[in-house]
C-alpha positions in Angstrom: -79.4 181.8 46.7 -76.7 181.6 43.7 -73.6 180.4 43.3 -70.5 182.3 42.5 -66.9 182.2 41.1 -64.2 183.7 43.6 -60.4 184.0 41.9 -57.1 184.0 44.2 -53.7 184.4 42.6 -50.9 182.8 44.0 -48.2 185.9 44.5 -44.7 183.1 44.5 -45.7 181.4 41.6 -48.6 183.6 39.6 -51.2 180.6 39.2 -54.5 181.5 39.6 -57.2 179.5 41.4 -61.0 179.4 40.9 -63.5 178.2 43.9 -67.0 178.7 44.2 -69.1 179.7 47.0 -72.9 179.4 47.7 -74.2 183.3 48.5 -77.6 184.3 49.9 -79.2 187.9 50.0 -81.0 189.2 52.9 -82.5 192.3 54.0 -81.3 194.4 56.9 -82.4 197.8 58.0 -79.6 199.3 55.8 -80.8 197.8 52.9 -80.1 194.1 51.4 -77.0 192.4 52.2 -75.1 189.2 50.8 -73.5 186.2 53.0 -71.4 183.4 52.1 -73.3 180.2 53.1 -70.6 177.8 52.4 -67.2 176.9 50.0 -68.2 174.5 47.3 -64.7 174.0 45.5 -63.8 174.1 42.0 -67.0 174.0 40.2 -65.8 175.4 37.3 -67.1 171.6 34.7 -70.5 172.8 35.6 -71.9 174.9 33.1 -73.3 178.2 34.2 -76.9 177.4 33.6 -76.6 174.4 36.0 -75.2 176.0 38.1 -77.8 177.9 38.8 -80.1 175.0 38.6 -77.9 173.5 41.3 -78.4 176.5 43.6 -82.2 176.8 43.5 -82.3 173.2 44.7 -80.2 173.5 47.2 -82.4 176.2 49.0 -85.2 174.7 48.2 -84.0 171.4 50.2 -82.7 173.8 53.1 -86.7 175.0 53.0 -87.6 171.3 53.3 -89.1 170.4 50.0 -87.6 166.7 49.1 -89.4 166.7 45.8 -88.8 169.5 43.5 -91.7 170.5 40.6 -89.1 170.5 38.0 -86.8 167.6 38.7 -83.3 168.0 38.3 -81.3 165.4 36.6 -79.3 162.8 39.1 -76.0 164.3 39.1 -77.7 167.8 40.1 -80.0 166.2 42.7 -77.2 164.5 44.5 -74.9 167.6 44.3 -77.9 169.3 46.0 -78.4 167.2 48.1 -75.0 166.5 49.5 -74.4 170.3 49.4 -77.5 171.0 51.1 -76.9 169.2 54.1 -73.2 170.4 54.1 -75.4 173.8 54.4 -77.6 172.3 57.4 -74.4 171.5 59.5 -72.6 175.0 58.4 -75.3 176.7 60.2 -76.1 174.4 63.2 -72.3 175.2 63.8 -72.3 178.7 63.5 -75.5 179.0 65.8 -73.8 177.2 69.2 -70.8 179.3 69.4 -73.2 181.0 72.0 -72.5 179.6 75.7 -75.2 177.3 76.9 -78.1 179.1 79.0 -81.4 178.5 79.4 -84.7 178.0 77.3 -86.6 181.2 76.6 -90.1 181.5 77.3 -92.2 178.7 75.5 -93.1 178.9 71.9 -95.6 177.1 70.6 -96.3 175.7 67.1 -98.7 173.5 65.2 -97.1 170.7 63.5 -98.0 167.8 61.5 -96.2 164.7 63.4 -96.5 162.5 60.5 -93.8 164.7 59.2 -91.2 164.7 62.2 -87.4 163.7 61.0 -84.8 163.0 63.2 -81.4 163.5 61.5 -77.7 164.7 61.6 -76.9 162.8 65.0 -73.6 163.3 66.4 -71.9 162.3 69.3 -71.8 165.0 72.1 -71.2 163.7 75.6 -67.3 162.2 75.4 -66.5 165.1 72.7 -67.4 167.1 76.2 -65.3 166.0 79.0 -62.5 165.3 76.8 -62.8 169.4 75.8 -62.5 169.7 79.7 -59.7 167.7 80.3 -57.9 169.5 77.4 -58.7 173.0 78.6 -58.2 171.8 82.4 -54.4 170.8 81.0 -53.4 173.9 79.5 -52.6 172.8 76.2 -54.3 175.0 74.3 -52.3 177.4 75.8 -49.2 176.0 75.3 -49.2 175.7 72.1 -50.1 179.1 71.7 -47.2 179.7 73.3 -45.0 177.8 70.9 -46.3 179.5 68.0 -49.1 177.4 66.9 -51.7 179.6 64.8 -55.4 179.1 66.5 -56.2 177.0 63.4 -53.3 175.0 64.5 -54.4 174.5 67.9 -58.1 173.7 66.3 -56.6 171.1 64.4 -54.7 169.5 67.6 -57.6 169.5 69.6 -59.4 167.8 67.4 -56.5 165.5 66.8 -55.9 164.5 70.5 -59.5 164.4 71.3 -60.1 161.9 68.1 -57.8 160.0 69.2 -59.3 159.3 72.7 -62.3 158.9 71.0 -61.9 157.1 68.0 -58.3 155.6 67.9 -57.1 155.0 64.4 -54.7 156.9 62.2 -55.6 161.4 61.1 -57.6 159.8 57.9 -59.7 158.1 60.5 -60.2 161.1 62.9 -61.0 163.1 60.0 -63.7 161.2 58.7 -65.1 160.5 62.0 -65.1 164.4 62.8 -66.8 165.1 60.1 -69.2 162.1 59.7 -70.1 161.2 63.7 -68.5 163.7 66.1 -70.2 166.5 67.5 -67.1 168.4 68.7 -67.0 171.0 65.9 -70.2 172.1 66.9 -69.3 172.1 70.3 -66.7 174.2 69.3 -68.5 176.5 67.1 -65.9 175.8 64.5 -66.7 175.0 60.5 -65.0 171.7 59.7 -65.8 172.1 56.0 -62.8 174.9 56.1 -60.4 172.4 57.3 -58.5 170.1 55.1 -57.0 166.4 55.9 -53.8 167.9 54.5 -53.9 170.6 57.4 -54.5 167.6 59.9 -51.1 165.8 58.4 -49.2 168.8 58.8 -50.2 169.9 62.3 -49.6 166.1 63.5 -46.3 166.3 62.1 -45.7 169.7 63.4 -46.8 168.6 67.4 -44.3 166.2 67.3 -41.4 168.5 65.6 -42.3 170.4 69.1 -42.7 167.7 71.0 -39.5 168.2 73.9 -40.9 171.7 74.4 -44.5 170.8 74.7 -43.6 167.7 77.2 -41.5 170.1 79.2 -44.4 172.7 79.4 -46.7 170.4 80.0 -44.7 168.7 83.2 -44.5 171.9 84.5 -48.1 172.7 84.2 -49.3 169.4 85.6 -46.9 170.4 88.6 -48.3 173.7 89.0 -51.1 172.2 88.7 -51.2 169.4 90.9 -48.2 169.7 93.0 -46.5 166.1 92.7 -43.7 165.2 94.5 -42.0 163.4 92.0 -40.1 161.1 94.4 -40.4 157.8 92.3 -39.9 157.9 87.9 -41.1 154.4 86.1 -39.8 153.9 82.9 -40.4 151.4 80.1 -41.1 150.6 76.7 -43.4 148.9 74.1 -42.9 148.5 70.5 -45.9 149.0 68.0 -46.3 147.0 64.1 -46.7 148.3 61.2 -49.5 147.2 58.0 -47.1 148.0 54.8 -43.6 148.3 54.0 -42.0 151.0 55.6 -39.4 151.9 53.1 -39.5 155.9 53.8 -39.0 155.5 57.8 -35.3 154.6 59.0 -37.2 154.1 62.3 -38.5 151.4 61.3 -36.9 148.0 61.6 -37.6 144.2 62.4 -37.7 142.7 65.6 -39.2 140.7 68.7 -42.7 142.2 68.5 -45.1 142.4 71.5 -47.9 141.8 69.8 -46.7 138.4 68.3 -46.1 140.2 64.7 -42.6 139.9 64.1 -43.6 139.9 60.8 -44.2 143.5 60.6 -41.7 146.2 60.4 -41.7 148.0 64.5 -40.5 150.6 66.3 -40.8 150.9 70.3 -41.7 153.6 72.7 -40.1 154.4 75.8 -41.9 156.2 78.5 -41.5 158.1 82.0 -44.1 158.0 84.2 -44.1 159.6 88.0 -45.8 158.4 90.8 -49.3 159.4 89.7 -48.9 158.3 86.0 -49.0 160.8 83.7 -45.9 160.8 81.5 -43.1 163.2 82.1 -41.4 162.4 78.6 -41.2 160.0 76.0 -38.6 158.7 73.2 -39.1 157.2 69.3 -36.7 154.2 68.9 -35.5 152.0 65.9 -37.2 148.3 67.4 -33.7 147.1 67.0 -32.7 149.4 69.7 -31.6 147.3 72.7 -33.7 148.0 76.0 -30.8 148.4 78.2 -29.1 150.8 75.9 -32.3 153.6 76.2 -32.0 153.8 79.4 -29.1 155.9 79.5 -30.9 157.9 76.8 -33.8 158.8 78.6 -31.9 160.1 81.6 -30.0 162.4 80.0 -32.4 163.9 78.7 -35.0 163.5 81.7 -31.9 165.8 83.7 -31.2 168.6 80.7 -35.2 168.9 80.1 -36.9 168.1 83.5 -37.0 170.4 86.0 -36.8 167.7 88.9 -37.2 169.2 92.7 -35.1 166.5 94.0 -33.3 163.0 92.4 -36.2 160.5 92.5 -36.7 156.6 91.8 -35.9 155.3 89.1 -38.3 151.9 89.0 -37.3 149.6 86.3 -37.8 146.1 84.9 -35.4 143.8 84.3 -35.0 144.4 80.7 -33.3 147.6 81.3 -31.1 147.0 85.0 -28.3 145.7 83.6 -25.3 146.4 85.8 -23.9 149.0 84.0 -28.0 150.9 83.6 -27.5 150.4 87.3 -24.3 152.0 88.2 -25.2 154.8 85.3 -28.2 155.6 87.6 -26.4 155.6 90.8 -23.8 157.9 89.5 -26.4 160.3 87.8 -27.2 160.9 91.7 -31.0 159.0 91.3 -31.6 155.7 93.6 -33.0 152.7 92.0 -35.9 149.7 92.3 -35.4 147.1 89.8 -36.0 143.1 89.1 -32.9 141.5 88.9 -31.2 139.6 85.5 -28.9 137.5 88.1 -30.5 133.8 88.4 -27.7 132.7 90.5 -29.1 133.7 93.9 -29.3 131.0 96.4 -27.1 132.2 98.5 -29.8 135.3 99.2 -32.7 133.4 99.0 -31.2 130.8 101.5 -31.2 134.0 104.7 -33.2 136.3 105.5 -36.7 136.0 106.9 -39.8 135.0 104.9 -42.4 138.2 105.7 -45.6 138.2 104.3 -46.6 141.4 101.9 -49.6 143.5 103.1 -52.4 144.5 100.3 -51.3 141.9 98.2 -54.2 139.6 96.7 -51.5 136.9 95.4 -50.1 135.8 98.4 -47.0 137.1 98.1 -43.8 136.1 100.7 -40.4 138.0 100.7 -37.1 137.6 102.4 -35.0 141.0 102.7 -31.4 140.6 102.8 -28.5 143.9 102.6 -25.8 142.9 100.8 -22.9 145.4 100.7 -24.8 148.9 99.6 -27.7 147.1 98.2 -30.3 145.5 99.8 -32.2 142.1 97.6 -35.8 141.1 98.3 -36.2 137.9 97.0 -40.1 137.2 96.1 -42.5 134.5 96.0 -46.0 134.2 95.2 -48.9 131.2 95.0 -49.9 132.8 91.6 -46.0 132.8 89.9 -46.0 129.4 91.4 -49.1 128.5 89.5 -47.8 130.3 86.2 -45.1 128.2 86.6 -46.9 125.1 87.3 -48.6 126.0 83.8 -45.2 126.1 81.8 -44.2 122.6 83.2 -47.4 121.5 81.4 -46.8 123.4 78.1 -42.9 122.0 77.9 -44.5 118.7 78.6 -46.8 119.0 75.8 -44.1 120.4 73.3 -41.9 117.7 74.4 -44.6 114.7 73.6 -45.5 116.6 70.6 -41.6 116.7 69.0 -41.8 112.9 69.6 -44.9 112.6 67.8 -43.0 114.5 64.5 -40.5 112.2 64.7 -42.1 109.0 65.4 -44.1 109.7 62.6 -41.0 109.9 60.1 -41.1 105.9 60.9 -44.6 105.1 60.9 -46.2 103.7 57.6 -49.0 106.6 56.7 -46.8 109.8 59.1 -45.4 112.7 57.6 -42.3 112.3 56.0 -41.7 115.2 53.4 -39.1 117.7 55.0 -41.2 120.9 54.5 -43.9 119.1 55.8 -42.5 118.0 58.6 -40.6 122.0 59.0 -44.6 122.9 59.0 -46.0 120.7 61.8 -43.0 121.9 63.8 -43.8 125.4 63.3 -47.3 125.0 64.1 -46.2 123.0 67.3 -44.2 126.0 68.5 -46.7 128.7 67.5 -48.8 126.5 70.0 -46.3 126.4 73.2 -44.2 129.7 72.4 -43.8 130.0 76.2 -41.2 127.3 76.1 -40.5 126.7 72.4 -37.5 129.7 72.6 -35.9 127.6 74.4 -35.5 124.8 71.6 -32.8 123.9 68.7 -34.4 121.9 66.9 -33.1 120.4 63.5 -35.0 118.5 60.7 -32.4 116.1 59.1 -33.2 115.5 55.5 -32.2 112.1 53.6 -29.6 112.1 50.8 -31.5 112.2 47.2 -35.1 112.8 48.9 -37.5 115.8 49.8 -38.1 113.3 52.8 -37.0 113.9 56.5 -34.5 111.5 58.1 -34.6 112.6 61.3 -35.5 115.5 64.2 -33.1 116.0 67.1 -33.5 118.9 69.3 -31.7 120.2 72.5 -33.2 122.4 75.5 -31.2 125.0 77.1 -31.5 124.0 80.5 -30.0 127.0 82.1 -32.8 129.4 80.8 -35.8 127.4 80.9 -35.0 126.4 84.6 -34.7 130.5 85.1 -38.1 130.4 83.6 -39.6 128.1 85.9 -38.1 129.1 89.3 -40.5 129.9 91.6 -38.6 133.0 92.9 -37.2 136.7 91.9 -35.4 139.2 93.3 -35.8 142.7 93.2 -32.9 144.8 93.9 -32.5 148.5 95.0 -29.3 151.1 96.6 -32.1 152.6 99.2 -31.3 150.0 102.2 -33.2 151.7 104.4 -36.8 150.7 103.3 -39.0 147.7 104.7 -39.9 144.8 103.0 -43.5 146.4 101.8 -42.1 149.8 101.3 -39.6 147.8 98.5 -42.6 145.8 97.1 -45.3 148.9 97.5 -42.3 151.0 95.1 -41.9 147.9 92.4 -45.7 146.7 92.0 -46.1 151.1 90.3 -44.6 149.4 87.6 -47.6 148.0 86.7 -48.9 151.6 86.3 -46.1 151.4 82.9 -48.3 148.5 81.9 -51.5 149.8 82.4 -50.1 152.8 80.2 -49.4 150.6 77.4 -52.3 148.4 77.2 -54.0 152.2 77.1 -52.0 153.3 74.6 -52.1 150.5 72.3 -56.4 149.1 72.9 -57.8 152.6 73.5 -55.7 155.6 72.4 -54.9 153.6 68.8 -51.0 153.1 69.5 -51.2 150.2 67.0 -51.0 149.5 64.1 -49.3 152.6 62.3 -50.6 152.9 58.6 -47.7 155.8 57.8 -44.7 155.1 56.1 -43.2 158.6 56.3 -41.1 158.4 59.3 -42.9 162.1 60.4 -46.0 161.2 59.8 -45.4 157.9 62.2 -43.6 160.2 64.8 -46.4 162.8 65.6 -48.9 159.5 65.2 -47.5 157.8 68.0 -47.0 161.5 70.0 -50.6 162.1 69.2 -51.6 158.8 71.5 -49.2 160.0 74.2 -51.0 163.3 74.6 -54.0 161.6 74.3 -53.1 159.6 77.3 -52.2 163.2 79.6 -56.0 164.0 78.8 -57.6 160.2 79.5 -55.2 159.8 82.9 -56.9 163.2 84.1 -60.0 162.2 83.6 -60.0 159.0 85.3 -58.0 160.2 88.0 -60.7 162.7 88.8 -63.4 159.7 88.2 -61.1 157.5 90.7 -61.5 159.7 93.5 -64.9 160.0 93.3 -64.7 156.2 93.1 -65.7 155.6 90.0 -63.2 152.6 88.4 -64.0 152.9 85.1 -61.5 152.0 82.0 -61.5 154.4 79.6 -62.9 152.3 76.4 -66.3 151.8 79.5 -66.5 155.7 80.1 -66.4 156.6 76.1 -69.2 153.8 75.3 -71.7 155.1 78.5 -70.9 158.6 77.3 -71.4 157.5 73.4 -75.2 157.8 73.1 -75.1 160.8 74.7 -75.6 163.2 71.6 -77.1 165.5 69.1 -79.8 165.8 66.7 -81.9 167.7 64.2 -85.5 167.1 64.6 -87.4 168.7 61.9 -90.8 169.1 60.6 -93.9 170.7 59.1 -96.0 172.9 60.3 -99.8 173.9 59.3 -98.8 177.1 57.7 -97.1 175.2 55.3 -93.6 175.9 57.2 -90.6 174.0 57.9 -89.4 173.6 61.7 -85.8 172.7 61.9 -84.4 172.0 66.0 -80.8 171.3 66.8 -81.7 169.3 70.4 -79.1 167.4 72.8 -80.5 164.1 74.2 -81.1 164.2 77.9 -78.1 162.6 79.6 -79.2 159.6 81.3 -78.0 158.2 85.3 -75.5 156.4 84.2 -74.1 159.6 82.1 -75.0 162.0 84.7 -73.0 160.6 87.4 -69.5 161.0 85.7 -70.1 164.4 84.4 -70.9 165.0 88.6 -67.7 162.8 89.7 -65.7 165.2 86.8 -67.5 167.9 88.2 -69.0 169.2 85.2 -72.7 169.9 83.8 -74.2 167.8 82.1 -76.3 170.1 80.0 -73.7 170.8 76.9 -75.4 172.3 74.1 -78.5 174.4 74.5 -81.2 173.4 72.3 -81.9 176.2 69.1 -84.2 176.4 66.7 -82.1 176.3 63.3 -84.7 177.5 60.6 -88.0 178.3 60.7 -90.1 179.2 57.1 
């Protein structure tokens, strides 16, 4: 082996660039013949001579001498030895491009099991199904069809699949790809030849597509797996960022879901059918109000969706505002929605109380039609014992103000006014369920950092809307039951289960971007994500396995590959590249997904 210097000239601007490349010889029938074994970089602060030096280490590690007769010095030996197994994983990759089939006749060896290495192990079995799912969906395919080179379309696979796998931001899917995943060599790909700038560009570059590849997409699923589309649930979620966000206009303060207001946010609205996978989905500023996105996402759900017939529009009662509901209604869809009015006695007084079917919570409604609408007003024993719990908290918050201020007149209490702002803020951090409901006001004394006083008021109105024991939810179809009304709503919770995917599993949150395009094809990355994780468990559902997602990836996570090397009495060097035998547990999801669960067949790598 030797290592040499390769020039390339850039034709726009005239600069040169040098790389180097490891080259082996070989003999062939026509005579000898060089390869490329791998790119090494710019090596050009290496002199020549050790250079050299560096090469004939390097194959003599790949033969499987650790210890060299004449020892290099350290900075060679780790070069070697970080190139060398760079070299080890270049070849196990090109080797199982070949499609799995079985062992050939046995071959048998004598080895010395003293000397047996286990090494290079990567993760096989999640990499697998989530390969399926991707192919399954068509994606590769439609990409291809929006002009994505197959690099591209490399690089988006391995984003999406990362993402299910291990959520975090492309630096993170990057190093995990090339340090623990064994989906390059599923793939047969060399993931030395692909650069974390590459995986910037192509995330940036899904979502510049995004419209076209959620339109393609819907219609594929549909083709696919022929939903009816009767009933749409929409809603949205807001993720933090860690860092200032100065380059992203998107990005703005608000009332954060995750309790960290503190952080710059945006939110994401989603459209799920009946059978949850997303149909579309929309960036917003956080500041964005709920009810105005609404009439956003329509719009664009009739110019980009192909939609049979006008379905369902399910939403909470964020977004049904009365003018959300009238848009709706005049954009020909019907509607199933919570409603903002508190001031509905005169519903919940008639009407008679029916008991919901399939519903673990005990809960009653009491249908009423009312002009074209028709209002089932809801109870349940567990809102009822939520709300019991907020009485509680308001009574603690309540005693607890008292305590501040009593203190303001007790000998030894608290008296300085930042103090006193501090045990307050502490107090509501503690009861935030009721604490928005609060003005409270430190007085200060004239000439004194000491606090006066602390007089606060409750808005009534609100917290009593908190605490009612009853909601109504409101629709324009007046021709459905009691549990056909409820059966419609509770998919809502579908929207939450999305979210709570999104942001725990897929890696939603926290965004580490600050460019605003970098954040975009982030948070696009997770939805797609989600397309591939809600086919897989939809498949595992029927087969009646309930699994969550973050379950199936840790069973599936020991499931992987390995070298296994070692001597042999003729002084050789045995190098396998093996897959772990799946276990039950592993064996009966890749039968509920219908797939094998032999992946990779085993090869022998080297052998000198």
């Amino acid at each position: 082996m030797f290592i040499r210097a390769y020039t390339t000239t850039n034709k726009k601007t005239g600069k040169k660039y040098t790389t180097h490349k490891l080259v082996e010889s070989y003999r062939t029938i026509n005579g000898p013949r060089q390869r490329i074994v791998m790119d090494m970089g710019n090596l050009s602060h290496i002199p020549a001579m050790q250079l050299k030096e560096l090469a004939n280490r390097i194959e003599q590690l790949l033969d499987g001498y650790e210890e060299s007769v004449f020892k290099p010095d350290k900075e060679t030996e780790e070069l070697a030895r970080a190139y060398a197994k760079k070299a080890k994983l270049n070849i196990i990759a090109s080797s199982s491009k070949q499609p799995e089939t079985e062992l050939s006749k046995p071959e048998y060896e004598q080895v010395d099991v003293s000397s047996v290495e286990v090494s290079e192990p990567r993760s096989i079995g999640g990499e697998y199904i989530c390969n399926e799912s991707f192919k399954e969906l068509g994606i590769g395919g439609i990409l291809r069809s929006l002009g994505f080179t197959e690099s591209e379309i490399e690089i988006s696979r391995a984003l999406i699949i990362g993402r299910m796998l291990n959520p975090g931001s492309e630096l993170c899917t990057y190093e995990w790809l090339k340090e623990r995943s064994g989906l390059f060599e599923l793939l047969g790909i060399n993931y030395h030849r692909k650069s974390l700038r590459q995986f910037y560009r192509v995330s940036e570059k899904l979502f510049k597509y995004s419209e076209e590849i959620e339109k393609k997409l819907f219609e594929y699923e549909q083709q696919l797996f022929n939903f009816g589309n009767k009933i749409l649930l929409y809603d949205l979620t807001n993720t933090h960022f860690e860092g200032i966000q100065k380059n992203n206009k998107k990005a703005k303060c608000g009332k954060s879901k995750q309790k960290r207001s503190d952080c710059p946010l945006v939110t994401l609205g989603v459209v799920l059918n009946e059978e949850g996978f997303p149909i579309c989905s929309k960036i917003y500023e956080d500041n964005q109000s709920e009810v105005k996105t609404l009439v956003d996402i329509v719009t664009d759900l009739s110019s980009k969706v192909n939609l049979q017939i006008k379905p369902t529009v399910v939403i909470d009662a964020g977004i049904a505002s009365e003018e959300n509901l009238k848009f709706i209604k005049d954009s020909g869809y019907n509607y199933i929605a919570v409603s903002r009015k508190k001031d509905t006695d005169l519903v919940y007084s008639d009407g008679e109380d029916t008991s919901i079917k399939n519903d673990p919570y005990g809960v009653r409604g009491k249908l009423n039609i009312v002009g074209e609408e028709s209002f089932l007003c809801v109870s349940s024993e567990m809102r009822e014992f939520k709300e019991g719990g907020i009485k509680d908290i308001r009574q603690r918050f309540e005693e607890g103000l008292e305590n501040i201020r009593s203190s303001l007149f007790n000998k030894n209490g608290v008296k300085n006014y930042e103090k006193v702002y501090e045990r307050i803020g502490r107090l509501k951090s503690k009861c935030r369920k009721v604490s928005r409901y609060y003005d409270i006001e430190v007085v200060k004394k004239e000439d004194s950092d000491n606090a006066a006083d602390v007089r606060w008021k409750v808005d009534e109105e609100k917290l009593a809307g908190t605490l009612d024991g009853n909601y109504v939810i409101r629709t324009n179809l007046t021709d459905l039951s009691e549990q056909e009304i409820w059966d419609i709503y509770v998919m809502l919770n579908d929207v939450e289960s999305t979210f709570r995917a999104l942001k725990s599993e897929l890696g939603l949150r926290p965004v580490y971007h600050s460019k605003e395009s970098a954040v975009d094809g982030h948070l696009f990355i997770s939805v797609l994500a989600y397309h591939l994780v809600h086919n897989l468990r939809r498949k595992l559902k029927s087969a009646g396995i309930h699994y969550s997602w973050r379950t199936i990836r840790e069973k599936l996570s020991n499931h992987i590959r390995m070298t296994v090397s070692m001597n042999t009495k003729e002084n050789g060097r045995i190098m396998l590249r093996v897959t772990s035998k799946a276990e039950e547990h592993q064996k009966s999801i890749y039968s509920a997904l219908g797939y094998s669960y032999k992946i990779l067949r085993n090869k022998k790598v080297c052998s000198k």
